[in-house]
PDB file of N, CA, C and O in Angstrom:
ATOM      1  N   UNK A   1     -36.748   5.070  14.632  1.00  0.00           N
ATOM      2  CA  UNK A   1     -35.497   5.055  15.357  1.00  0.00           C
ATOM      3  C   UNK A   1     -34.538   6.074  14.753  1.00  0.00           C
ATOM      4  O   UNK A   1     -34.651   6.450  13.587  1.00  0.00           O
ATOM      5  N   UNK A   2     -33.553   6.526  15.617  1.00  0.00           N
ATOM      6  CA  UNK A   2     -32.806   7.254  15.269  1.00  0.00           C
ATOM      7  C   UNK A   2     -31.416   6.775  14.419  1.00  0.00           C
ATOM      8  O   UNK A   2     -30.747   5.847  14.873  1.00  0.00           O
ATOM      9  N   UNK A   3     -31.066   7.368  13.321  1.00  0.00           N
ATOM     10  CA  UNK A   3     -29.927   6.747  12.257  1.00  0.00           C
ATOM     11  C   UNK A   3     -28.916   5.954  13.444  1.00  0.00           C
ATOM     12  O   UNK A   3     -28.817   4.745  13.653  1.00  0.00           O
ATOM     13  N   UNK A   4     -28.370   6.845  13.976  1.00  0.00           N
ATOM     14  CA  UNK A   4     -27.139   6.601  15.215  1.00  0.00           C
ATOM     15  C   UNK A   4     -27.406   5.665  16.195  1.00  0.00           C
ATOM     16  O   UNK A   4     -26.616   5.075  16.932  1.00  0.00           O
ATOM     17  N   UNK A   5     -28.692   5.592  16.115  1.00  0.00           N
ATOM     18  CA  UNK A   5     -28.484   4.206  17.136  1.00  0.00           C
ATOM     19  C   UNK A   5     -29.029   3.152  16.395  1.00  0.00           C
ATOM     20  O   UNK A   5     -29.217   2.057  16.925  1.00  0.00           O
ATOM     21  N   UNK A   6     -29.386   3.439  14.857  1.00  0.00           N
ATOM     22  CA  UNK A   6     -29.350   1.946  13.870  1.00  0.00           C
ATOM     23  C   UNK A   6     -27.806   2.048  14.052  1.00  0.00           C
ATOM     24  O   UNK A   6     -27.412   1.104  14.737  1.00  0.00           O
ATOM     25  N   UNK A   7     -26.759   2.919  13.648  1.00  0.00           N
ATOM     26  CA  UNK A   7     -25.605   2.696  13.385  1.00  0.00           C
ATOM     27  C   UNK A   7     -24.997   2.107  14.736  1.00  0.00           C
ATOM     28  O   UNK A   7     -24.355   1.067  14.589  1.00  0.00           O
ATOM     29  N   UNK A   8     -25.073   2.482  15.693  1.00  0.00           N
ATOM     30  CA  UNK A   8     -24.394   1.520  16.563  1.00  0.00           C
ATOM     31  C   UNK A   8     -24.927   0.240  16.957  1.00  0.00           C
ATOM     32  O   UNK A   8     -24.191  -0.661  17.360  1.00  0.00           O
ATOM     33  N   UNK A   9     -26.522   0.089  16.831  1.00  0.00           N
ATOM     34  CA  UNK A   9     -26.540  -1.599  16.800  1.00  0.00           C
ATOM     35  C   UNK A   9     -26.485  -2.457  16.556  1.00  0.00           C
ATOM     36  O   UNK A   9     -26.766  -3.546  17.056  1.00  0.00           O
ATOM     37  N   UNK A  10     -25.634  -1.707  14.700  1.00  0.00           N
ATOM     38  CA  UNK A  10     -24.856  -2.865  13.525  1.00  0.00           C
ATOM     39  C   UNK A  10     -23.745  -3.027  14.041  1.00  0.00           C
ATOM     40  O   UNK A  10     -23.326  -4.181  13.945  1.00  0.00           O
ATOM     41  N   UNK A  11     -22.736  -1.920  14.844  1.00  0.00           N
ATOM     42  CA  UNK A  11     -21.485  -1.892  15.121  1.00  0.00           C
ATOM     43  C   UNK A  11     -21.158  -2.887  16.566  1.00  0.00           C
ATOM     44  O   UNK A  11     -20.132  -3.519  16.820  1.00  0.00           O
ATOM     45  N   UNK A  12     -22.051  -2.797  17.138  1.00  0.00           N
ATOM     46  CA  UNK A  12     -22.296  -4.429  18.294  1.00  0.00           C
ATOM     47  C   UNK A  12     -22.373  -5.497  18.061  1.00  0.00           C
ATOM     48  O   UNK A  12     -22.017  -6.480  18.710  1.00  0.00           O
ATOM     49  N   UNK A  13     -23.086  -5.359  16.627  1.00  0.00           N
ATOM     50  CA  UNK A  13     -23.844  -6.729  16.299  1.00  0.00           C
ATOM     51  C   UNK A  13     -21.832  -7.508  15.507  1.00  0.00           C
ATOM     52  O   UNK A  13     -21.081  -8.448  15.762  1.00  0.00           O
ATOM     53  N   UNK A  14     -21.871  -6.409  14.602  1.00  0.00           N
ATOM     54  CA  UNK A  14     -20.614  -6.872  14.065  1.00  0.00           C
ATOM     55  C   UNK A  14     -19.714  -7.182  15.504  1.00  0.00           C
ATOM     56  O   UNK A  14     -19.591  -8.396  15.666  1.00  0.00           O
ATOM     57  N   UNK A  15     -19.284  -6.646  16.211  1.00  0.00           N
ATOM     58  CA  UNK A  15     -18.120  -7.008  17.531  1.00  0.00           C
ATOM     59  C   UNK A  15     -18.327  -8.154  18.158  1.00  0.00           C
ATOM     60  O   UNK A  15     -17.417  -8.869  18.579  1.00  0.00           O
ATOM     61  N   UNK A  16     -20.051  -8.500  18.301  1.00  0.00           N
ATOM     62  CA  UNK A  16     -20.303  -9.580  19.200  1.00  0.00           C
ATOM     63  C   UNK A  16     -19.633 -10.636  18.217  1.00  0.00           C
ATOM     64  O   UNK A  16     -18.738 -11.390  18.599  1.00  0.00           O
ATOM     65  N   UNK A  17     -20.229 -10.631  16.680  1.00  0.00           N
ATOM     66  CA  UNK A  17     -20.164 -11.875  15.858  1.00  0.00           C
ATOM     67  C   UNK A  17     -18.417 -12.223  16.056  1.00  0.00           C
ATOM     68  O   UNK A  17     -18.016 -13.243  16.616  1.00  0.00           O
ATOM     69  N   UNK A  18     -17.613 -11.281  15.545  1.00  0.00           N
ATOM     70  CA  UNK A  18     -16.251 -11.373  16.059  1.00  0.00           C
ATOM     71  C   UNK A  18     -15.680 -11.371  17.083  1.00  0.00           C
ATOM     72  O   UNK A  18     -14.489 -11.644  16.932  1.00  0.00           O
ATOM     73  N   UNK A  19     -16.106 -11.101  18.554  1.00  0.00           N
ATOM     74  CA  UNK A  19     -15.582 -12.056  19.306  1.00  0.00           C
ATOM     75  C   UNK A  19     -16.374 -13.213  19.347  1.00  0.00           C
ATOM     76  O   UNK A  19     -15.591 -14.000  19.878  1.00  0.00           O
ATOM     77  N   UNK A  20     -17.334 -13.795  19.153  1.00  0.00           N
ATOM     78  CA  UNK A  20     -18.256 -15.172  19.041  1.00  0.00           C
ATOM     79  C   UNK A  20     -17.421 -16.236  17.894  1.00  0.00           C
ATOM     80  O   UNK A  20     -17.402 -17.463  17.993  1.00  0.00           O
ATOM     81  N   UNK A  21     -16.890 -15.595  17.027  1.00  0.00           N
ATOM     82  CA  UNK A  21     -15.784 -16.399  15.778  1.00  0.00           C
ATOM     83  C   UNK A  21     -14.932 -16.826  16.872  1.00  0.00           C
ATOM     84  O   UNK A  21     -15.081 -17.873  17.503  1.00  0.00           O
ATOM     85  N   UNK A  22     -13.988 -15.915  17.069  1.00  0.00           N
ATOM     86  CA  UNK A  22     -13.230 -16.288  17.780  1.00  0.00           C
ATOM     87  C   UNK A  22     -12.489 -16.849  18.653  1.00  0.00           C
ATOM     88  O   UNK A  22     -11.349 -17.310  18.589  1.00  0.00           O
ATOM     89  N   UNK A  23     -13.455 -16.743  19.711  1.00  0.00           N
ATOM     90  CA  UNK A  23     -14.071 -17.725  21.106  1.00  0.00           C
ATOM     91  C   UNK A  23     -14.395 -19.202  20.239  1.00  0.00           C
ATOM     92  O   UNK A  23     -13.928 -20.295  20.561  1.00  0.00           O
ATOM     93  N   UNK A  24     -14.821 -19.085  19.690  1.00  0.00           N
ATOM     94  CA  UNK A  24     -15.220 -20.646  18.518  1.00  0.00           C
ATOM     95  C   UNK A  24     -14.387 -21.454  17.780  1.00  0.00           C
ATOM     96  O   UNK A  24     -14.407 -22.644  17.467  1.00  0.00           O
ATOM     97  N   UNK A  25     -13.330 -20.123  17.486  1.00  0.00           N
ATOM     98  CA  UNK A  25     -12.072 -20.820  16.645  1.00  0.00           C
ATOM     99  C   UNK A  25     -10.987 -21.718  17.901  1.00  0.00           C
ATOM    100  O   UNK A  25     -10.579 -22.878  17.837  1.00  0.00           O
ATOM    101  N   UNK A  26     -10.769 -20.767  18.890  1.00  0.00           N
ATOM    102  CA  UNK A  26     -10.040 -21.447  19.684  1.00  0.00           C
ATOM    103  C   UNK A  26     -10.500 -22.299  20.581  1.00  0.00           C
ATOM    104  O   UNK A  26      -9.754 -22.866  21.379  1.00  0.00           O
ATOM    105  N   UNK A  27     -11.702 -22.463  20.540  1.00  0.00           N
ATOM    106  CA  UNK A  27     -12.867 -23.699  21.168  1.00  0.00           C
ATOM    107  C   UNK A  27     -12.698 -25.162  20.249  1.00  0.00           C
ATOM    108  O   UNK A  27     -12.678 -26.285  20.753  1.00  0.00           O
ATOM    109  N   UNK A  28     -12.595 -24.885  18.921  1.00  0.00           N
ATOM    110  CA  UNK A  28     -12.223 -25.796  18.137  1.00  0.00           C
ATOM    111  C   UNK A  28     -10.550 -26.592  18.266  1.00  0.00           C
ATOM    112  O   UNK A  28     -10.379 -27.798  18.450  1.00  0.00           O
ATOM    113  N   UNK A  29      -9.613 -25.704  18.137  1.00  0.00           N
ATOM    114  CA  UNK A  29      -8.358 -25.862  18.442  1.00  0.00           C
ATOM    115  C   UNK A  29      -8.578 -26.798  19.773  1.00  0.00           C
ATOM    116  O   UNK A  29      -8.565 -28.019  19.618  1.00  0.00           O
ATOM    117  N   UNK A  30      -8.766 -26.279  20.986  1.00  0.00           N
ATOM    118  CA  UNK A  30      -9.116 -27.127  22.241  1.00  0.00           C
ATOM    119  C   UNK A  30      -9.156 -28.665  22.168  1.00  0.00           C
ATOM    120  O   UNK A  30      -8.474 -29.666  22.390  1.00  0.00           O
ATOM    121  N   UNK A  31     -10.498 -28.211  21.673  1.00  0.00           N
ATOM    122  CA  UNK A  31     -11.322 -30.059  21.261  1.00  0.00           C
ATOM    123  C   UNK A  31     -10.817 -30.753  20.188  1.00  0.00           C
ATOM    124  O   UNK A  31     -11.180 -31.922  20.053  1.00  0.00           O
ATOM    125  N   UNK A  32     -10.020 -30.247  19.365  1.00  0.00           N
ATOM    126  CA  UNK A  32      -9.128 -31.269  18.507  1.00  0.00           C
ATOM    127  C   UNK A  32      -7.861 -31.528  18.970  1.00  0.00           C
ATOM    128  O   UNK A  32      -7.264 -32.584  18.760  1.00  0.00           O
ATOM    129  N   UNK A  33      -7.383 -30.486  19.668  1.00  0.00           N
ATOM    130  CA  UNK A  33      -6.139 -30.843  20.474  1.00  0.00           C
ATOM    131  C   UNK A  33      -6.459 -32.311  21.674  1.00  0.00           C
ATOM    132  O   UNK A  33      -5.635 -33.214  21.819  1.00  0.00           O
ATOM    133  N   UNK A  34      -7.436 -32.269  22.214  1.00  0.00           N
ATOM    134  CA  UNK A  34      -7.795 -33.198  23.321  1.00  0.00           C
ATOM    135  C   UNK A  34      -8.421 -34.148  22.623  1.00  0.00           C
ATOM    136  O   UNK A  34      -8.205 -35.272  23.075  1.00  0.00           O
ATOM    137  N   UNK A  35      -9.060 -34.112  21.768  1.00  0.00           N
ATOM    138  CA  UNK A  35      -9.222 -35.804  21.121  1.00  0.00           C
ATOM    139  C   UNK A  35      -8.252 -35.740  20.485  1.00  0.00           C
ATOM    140  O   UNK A  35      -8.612 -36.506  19.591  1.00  0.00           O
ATOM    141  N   UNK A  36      -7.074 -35.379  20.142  1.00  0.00           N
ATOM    142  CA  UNK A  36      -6.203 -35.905  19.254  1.00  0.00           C
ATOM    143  C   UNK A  36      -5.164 -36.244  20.427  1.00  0.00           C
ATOM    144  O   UNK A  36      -4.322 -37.047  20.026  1.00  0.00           O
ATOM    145  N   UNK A  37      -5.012 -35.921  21.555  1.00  0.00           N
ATOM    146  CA  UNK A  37      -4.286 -36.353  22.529  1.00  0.00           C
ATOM    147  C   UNK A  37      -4.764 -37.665  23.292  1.00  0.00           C
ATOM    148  O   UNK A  37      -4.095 -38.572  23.787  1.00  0.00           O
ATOM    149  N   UNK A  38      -6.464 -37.424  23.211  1.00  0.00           N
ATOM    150  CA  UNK A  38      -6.755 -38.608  23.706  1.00  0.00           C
ATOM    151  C   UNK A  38      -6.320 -40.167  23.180  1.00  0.00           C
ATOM    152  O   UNK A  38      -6.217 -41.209  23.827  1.00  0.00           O
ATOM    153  N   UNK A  39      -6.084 -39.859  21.573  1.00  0.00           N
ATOM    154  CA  UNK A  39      -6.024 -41.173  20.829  1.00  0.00           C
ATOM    155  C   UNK A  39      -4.514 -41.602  21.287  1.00  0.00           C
ATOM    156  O   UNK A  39      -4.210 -42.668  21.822  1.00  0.00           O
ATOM    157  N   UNK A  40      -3.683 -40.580  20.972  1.00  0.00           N
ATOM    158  CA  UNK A  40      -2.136 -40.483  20.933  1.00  0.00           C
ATOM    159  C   UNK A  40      -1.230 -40.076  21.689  1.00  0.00           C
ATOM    160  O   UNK A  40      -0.020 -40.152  21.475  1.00  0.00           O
ATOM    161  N   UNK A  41      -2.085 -39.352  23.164  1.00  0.00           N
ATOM    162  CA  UNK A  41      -1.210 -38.408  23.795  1.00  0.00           C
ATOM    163  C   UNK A  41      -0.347 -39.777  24.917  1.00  0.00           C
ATOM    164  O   UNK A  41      -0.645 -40.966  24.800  1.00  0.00           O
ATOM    165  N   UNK A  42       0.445 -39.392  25.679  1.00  0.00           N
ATOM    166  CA  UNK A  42       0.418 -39.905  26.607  1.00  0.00           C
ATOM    167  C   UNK A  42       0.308 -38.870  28.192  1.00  0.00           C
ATOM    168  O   UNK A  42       0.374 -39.426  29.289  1.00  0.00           O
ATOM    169  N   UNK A  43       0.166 -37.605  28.081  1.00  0.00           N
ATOM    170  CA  UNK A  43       0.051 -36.474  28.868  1.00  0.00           C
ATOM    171  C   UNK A  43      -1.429 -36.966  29.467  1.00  0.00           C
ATOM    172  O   UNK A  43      -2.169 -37.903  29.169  1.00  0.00           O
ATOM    173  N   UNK A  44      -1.475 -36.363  30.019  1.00  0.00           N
ATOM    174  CA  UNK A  44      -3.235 -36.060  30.763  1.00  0.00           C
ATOM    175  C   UNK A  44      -3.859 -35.005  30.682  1.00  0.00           C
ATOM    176  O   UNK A  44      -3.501 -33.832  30.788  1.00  0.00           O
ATOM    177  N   UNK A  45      -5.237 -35.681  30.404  1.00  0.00           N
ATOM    178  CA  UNK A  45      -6.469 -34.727  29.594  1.00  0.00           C
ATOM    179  C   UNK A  45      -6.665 -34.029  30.535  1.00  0.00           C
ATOM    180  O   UNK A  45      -6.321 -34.167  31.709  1.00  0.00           O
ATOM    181  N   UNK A  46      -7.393 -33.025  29.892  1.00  0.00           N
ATOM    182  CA  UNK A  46      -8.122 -32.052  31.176  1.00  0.00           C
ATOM    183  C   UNK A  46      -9.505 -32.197  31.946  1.00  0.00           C
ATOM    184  O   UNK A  46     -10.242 -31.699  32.797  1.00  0.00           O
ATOM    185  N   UNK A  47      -9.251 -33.716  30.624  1.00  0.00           N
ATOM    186  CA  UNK A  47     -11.258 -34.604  31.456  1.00  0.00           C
ATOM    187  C   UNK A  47     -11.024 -35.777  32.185  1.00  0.00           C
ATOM    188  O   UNK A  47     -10.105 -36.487  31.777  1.00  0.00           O
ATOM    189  N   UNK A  48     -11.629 -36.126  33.138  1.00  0.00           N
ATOM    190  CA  UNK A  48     -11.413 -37.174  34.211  1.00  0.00           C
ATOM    191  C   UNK A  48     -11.948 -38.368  33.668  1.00  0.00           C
ATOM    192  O   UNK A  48     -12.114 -39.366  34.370  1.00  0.00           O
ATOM    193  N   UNK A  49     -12.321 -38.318  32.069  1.00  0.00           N
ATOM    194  CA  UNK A  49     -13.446 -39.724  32.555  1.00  0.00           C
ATOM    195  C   UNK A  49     -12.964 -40.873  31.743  1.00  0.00           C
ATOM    196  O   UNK A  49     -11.779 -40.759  31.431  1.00  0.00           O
ATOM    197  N   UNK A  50     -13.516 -41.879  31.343  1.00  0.00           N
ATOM    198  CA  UNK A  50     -13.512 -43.328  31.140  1.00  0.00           C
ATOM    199  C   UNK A  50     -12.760 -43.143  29.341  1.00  0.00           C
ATOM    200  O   UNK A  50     -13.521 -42.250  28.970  1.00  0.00           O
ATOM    201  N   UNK A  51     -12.264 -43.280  28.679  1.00  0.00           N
ATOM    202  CA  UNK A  51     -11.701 -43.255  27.395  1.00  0.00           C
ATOM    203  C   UNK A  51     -12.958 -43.185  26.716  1.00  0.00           C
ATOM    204  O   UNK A  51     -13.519 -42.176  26.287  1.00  0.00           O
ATOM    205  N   UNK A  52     -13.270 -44.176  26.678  1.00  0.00           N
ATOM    206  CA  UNK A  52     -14.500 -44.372  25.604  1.00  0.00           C
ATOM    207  C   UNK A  52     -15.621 -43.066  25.749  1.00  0.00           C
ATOM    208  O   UNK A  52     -16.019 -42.535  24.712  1.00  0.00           O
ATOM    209  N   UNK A  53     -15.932 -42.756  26.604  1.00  0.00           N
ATOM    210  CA  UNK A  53     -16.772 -41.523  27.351  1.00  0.00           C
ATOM    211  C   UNK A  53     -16.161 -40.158  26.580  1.00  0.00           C
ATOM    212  O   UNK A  53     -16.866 -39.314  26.026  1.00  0.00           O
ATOM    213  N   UNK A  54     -14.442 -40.121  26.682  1.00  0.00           N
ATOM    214  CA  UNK A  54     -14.220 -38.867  26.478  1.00  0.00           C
ATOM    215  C   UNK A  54     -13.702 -38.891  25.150  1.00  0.00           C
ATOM    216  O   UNK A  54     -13.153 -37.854  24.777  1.00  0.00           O
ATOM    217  N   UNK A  55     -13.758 -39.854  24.350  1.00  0.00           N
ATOM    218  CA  UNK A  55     -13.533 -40.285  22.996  1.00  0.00           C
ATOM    219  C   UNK A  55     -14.862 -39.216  22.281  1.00  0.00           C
ATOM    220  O   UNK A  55     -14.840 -38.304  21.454  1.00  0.00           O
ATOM    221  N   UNK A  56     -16.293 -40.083  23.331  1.00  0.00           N
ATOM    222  CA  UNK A  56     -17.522 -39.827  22.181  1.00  0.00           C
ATOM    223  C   UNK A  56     -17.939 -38.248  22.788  1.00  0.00           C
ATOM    224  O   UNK A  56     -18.672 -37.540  22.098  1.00  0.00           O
ATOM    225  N   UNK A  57     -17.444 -37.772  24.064  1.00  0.00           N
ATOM    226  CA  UNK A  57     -18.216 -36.777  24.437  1.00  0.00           C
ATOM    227  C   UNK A  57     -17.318 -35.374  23.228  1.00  0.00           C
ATOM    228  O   UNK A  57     -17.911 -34.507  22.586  1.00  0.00           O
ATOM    229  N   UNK A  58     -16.026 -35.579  23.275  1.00  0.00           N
ATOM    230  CA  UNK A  58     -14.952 -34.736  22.333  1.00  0.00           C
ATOM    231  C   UNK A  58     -15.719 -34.622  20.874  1.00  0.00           C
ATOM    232  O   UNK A  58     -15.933 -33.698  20.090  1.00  0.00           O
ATOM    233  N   UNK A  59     -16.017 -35.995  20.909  1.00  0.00           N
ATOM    234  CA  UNK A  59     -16.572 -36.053  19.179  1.00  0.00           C
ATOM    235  C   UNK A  59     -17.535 -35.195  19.251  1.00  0.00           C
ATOM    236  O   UNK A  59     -17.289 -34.093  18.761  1.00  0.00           O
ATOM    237  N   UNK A  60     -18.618 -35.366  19.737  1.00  0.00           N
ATOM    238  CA  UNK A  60     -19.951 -35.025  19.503  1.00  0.00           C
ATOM    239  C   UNK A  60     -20.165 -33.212  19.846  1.00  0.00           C
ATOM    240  O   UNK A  60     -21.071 -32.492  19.425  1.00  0.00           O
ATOM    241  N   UNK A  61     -18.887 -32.792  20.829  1.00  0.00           N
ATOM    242  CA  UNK A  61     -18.806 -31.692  21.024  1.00  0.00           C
ATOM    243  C   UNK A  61     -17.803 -30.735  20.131  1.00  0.00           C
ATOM    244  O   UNK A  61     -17.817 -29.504  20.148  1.00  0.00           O
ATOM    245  N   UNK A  62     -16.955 -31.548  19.370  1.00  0.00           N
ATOM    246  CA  UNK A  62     -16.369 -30.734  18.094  1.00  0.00           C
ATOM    247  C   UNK A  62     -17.306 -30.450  17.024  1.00  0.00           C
ATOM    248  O   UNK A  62     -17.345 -29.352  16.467  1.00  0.00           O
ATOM    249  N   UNK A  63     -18.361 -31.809  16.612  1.00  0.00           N
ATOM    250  CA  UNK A  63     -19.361 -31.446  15.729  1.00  0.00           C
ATOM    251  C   UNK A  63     -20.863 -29.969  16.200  1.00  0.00           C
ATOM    252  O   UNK A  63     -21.527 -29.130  15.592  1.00  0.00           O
ATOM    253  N   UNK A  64     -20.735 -30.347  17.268  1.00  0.00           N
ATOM    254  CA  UNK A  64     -21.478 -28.816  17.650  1.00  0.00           C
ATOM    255  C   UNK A  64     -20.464 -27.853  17.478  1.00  0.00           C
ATOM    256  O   UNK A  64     -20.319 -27.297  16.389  1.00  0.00           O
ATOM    257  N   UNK A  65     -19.740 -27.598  18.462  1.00  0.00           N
ATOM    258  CA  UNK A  65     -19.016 -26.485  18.053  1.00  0.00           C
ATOM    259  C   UNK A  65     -18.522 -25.928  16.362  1.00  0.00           C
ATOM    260  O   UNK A  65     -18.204 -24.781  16.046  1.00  0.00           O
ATOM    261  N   UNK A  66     -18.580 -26.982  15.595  1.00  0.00           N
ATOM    262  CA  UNK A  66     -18.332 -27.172  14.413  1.00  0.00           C
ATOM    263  C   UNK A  66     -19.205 -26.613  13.585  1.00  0.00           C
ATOM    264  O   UNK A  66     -18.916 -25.807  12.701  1.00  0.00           O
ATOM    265  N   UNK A  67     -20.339 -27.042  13.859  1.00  0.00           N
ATOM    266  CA  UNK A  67     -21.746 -26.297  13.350  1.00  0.00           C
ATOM    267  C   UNK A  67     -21.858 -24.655  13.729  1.00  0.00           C
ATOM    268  O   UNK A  67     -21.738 -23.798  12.854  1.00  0.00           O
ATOM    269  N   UNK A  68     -22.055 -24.391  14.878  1.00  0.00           N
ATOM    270  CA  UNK A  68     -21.837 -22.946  15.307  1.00  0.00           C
ATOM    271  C   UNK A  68     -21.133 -22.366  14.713  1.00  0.00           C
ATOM    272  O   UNK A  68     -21.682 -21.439  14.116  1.00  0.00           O
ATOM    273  N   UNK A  69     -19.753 -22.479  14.510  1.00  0.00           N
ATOM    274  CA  UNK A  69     -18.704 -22.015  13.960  1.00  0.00           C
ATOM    275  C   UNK A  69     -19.249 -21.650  12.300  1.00  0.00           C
ATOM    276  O   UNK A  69     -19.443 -20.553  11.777  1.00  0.00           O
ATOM    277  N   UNK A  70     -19.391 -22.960  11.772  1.00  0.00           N
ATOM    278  CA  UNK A  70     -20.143 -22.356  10.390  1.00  0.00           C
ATOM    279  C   UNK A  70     -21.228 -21.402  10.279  1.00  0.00           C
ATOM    280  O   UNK A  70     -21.266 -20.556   9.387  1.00  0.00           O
ATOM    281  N   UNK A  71     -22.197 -21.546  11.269  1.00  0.00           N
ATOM    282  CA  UNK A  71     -23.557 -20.320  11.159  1.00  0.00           C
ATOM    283  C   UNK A  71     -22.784 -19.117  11.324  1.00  0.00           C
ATOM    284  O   UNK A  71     -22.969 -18.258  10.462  1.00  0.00           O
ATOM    285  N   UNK A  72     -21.842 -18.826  12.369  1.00  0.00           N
ATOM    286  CA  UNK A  72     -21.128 -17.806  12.425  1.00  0.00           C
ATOM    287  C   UNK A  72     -20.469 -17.370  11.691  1.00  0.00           C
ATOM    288  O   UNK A  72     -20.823 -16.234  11.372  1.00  0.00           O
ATOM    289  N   UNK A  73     -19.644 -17.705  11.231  1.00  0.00           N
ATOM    290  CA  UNK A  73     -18.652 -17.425   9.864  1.00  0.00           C
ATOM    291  C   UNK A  73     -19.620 -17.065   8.313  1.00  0.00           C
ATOM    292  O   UNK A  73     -19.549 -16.009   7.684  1.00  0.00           O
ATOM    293  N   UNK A  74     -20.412 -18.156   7.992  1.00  0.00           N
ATOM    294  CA  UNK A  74     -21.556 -17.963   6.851  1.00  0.00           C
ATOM    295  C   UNK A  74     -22.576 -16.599   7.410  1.00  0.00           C
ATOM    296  O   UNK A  74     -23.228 -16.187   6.450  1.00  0.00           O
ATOM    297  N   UNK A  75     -22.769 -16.085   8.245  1.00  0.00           N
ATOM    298  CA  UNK A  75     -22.930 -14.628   8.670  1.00  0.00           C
ATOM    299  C   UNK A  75     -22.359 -13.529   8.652  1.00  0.00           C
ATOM    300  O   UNK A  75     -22.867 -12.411   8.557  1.00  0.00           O
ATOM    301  N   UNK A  76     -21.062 -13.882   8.763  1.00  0.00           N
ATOM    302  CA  UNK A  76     -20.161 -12.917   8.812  1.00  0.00           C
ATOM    303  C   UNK A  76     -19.660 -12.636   7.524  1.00  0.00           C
ATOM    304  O   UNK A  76     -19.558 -11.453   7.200  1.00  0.00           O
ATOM    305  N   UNK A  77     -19.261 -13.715   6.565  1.00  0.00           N
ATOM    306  CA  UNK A  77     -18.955 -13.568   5.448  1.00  0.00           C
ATOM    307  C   UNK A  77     -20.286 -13.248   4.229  1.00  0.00           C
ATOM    308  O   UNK A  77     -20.217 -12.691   3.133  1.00  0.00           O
ATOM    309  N   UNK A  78     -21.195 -13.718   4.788  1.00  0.00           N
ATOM    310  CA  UNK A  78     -22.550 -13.008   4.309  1.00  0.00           C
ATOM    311  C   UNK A  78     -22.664 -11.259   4.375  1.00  0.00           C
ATOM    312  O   UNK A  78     -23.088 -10.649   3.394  1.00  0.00           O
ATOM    313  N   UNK A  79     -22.304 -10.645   5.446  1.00  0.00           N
ATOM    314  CA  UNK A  79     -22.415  -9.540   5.952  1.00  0.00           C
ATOM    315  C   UNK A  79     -21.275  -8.456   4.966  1.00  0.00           C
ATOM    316  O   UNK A  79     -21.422  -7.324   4.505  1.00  0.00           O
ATOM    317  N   UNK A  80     -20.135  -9.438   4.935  1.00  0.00           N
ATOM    318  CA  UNK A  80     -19.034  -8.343   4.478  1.00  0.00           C
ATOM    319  C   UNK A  80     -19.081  -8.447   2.764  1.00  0.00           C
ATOM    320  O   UNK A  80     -18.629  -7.547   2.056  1.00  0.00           O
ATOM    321  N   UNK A  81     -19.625  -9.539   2.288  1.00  0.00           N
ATOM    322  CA  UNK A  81     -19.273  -9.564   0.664  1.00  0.00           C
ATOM    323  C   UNK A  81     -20.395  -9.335  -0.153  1.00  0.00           C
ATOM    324  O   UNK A  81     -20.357  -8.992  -1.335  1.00  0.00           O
ATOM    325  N   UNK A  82     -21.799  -9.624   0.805  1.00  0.00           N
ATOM    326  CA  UNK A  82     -22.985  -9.178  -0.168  1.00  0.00           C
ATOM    327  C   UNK A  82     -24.164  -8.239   0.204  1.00  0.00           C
ATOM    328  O   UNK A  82     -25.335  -8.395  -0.141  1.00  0.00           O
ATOM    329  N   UNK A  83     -23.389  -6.705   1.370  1.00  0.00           N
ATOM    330  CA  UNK A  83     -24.083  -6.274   1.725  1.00  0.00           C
ATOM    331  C   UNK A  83     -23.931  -4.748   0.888  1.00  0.00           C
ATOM    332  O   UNK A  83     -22.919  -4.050   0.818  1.00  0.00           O
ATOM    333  N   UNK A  84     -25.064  -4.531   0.386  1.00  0.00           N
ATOM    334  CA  UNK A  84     -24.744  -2.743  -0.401  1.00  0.00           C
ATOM    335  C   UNK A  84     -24.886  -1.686   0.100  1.00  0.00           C
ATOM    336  O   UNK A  84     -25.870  -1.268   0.710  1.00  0.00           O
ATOM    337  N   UNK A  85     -23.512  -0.966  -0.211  1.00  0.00           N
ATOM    338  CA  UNK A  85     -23.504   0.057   0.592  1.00  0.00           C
ATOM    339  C   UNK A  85     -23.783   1.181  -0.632  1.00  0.00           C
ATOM    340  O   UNK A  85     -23.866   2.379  -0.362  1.00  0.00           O
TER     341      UNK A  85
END
């Protein structure tokens, strides 16, 4: 392969991972904002369903998103502090 197009398919790879953080960080914000409204809010959610339903579906979908978020970040911070240039 040619140097220049190794060099630009690190320079994608890096953009995707940072907007993919990102999109993740404020995916997180979301889902803690709405289960934390669900417990306490008195406003209305942006989910239609039964309390208990959107109690466990919030949970179980902050802990994914939660996970992602770490593979992503432990990549990224992998990438920038222990790569030799």
């Amino acid at each position: 392969m040619d140097k220049s197009y190794i060099e630009s398919d690190k320079w994608e790879r890096n953009i995707g991972e940072w907007i993919v953080f990102f999109n993740l960080l404020g995916l997180i914000f979301l889902l803690t904002y709405e289960l934390y409204n669900s417990f306490y809010g008195e406003s209305k959610s942006l989910y239609k369903f039964y309390s208990s339903f959107q109690n466990i579906g919030l949970s179980v979908g902050l802990i994914f998103v939660g996970l992602l978020f770490f593979f992503i970040s432990k990549g990224i911070v992998k990438r920038i502090f222990f790569t030799s240039q």
